[in-house]
DODREN-347359 format. One line per field, with one value per atom (N, C-alpha, C): residue number from 1; atom name; residue in three letters; x, y, z. Coordinates in nm, 4 decimals. Example, Ala and Ser with C-alpha at 12.3 -4.5 7.8 and 13.67 -1.06 7.14 Angstrom:
% DODREN-347359
num <- c(1	1	1	2	2	2) .
atome <- c(N	CA	C	N	CA	C) .
residu <- c(ALA	ALA	ALA	SER	SER	SER) .
X <- c(1.3190	1.2300	1.3200	1.2850	1.3670	1.2900) .
Y <- c(-0.5690	-0.4500	-0.3300	-0.2250	-0.1060	0.0030) .
Z <- c(0.7800	0.7800	0.7800	0.7080	0.7140	0.7870) .
This chain:
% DODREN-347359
num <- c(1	1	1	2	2	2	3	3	3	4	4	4	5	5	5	6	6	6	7	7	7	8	8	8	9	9	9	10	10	10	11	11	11	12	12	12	13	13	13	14	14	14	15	15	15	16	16	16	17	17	17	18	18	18	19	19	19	20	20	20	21	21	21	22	22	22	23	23	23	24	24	24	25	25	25	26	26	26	27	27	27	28	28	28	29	29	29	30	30	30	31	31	31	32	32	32	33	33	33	34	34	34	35	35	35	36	36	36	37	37	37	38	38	38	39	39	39	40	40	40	41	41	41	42	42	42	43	43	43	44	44	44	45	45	45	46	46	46	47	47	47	48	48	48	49	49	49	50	50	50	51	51	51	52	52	52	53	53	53	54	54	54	55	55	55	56	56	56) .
atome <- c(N	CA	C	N	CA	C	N	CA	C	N	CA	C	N	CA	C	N	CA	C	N	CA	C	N	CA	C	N	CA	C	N	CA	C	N	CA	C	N	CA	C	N	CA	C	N	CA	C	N	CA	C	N	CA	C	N	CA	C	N	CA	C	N	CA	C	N	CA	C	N	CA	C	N	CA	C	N	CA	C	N	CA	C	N	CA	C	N	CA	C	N	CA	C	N	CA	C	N	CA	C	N	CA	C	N	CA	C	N	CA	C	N	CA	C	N	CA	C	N	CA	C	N	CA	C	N	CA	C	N	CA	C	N	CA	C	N	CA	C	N	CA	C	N	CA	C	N	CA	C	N	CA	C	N	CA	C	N	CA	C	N	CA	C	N	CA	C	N	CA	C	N	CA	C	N	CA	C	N	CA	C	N	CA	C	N	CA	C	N	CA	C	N	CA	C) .
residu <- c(UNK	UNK	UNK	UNK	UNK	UNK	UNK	UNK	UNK	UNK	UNK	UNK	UNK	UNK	UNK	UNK	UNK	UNK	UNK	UNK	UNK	UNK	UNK	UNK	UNK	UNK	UNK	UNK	UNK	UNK	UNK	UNK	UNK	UNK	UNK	UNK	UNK	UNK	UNK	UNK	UNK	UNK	UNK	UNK	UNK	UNK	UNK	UNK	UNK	UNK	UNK	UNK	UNK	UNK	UNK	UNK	UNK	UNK	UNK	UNK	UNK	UNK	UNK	UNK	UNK	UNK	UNK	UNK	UNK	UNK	UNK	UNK	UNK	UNK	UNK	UNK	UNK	UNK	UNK	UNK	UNK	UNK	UNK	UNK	UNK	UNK	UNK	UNK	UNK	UNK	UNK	UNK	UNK	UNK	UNK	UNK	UNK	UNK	UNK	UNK	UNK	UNK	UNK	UNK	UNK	UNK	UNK	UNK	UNK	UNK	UNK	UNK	UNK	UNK	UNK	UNK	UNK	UNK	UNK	UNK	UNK	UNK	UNK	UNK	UNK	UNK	UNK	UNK	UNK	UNK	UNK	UNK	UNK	UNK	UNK	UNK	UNK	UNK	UNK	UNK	UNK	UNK	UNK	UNK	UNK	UNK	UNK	UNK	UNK	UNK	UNK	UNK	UNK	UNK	UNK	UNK	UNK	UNK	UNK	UNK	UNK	UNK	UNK	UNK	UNK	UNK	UNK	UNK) .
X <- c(5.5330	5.4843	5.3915	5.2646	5.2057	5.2105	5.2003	5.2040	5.1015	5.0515	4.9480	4.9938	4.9935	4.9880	4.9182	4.8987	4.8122	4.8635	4.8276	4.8933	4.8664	4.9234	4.8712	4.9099	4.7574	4.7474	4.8764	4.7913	4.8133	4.9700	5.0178	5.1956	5.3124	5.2271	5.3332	5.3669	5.2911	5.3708	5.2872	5.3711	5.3021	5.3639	5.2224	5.2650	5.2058	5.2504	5.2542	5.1478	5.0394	4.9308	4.8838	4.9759	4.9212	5.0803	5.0426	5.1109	5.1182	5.1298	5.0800	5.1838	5.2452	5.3210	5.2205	5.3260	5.2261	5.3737	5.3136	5.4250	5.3751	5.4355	5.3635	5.1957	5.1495	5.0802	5.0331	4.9593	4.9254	4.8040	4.6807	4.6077	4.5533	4.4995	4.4589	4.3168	4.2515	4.1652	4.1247	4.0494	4.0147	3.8180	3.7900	3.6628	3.5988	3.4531	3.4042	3.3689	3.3328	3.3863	3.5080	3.6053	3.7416	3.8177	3.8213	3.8537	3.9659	3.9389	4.0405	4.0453	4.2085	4.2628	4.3108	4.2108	4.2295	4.3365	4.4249	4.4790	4.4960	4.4825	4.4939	4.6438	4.7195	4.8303	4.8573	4.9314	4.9677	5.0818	5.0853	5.1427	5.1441	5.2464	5.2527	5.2059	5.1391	5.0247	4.9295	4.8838	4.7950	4.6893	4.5495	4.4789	4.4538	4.4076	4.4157	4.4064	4.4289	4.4035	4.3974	4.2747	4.2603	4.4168	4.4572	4.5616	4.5186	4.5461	4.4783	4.4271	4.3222	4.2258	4.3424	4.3832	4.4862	4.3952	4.3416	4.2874	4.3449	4.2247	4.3429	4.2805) .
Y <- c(9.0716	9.2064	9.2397	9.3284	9.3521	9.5050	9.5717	9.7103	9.7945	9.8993	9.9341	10.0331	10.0948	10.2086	10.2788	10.4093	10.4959	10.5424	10.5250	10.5252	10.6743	10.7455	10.9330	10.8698	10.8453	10.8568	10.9839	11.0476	11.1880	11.2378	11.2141	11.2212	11.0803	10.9783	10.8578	10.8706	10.9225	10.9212	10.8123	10.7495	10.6355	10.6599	10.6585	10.7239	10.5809	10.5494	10.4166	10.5019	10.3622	10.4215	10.3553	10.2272	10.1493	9.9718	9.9214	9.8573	9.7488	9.6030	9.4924	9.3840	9.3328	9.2449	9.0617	8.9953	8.8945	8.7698	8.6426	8.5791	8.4933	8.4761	8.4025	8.3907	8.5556	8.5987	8.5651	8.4440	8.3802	8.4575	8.4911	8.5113	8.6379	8.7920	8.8971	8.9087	8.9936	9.0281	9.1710	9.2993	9.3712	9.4008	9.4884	9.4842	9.5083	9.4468	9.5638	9.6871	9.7247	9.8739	10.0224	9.8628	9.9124	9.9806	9.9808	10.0119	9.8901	9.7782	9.6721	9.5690	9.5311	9.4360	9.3199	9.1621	9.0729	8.9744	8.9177	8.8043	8.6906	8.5651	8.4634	8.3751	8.3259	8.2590	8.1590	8.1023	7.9659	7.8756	7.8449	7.8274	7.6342	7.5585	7.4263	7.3858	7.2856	7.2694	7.3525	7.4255	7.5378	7.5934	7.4889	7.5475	7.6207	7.7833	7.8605	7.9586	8.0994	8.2012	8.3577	8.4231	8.6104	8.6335	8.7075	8.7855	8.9035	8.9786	9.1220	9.2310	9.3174	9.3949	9.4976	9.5302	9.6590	9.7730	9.8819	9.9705	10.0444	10.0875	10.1089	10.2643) .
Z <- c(11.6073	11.6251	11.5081	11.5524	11.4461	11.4539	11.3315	11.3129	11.2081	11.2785	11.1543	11.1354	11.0090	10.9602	10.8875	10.8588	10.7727	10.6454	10.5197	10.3863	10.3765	10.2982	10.2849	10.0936	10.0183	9.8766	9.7991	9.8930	9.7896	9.7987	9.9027	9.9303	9.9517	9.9571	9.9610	10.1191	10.2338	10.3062	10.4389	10.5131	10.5874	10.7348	10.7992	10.9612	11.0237	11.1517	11.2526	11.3035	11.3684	11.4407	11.5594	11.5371	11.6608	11.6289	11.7239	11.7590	11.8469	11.8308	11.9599	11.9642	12.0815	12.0469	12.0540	11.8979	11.9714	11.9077	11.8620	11.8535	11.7294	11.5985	11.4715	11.4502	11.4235	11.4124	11.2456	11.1945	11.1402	11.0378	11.1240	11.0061	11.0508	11.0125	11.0363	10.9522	11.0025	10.9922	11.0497	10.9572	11.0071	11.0236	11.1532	11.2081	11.0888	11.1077	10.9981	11.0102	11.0848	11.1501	11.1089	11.0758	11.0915	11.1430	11.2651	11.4296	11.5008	11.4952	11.5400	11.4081	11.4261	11.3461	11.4688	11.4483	11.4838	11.4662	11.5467	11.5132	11.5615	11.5069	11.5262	11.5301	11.6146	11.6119	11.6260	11.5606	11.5884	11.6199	11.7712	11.8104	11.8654	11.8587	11.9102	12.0411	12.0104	12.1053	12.1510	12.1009	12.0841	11.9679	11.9828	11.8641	11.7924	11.8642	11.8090	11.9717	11.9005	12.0177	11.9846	12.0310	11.9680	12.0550	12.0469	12.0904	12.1153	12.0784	12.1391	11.9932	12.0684	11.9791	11.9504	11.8320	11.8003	11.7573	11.7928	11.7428	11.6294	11.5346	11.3770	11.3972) .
């Protein structure tokens, strides 16, 4: 599972904003945009694969 959240500096306080299920979710990356966080997994017998766009 991957999970994003929003940091609040000024109060310490951290709200969930989005959410994707995936399975040994290996390497992330966010857009440059910064709108979707990519991931790559890796799984046996399985090179590589996007999993799904999580909007941040």
């Amino acid at each position: 599972m991957i999970y994003v959240y929003r940091f609040d500096t000024s109060n310490g306080e951290l709200t969930r904003i989005a959410s994707a299920q995936t399975v040994n979710p290996s390497y992330l990356v966010v857009s440059r945009d910064r709108n979707y966080v990519y991931a790559v997994n890796e799984l046996p017998g399985v090179a590589a694969r996007l999993h799904q766009r999580v909007p941040v």
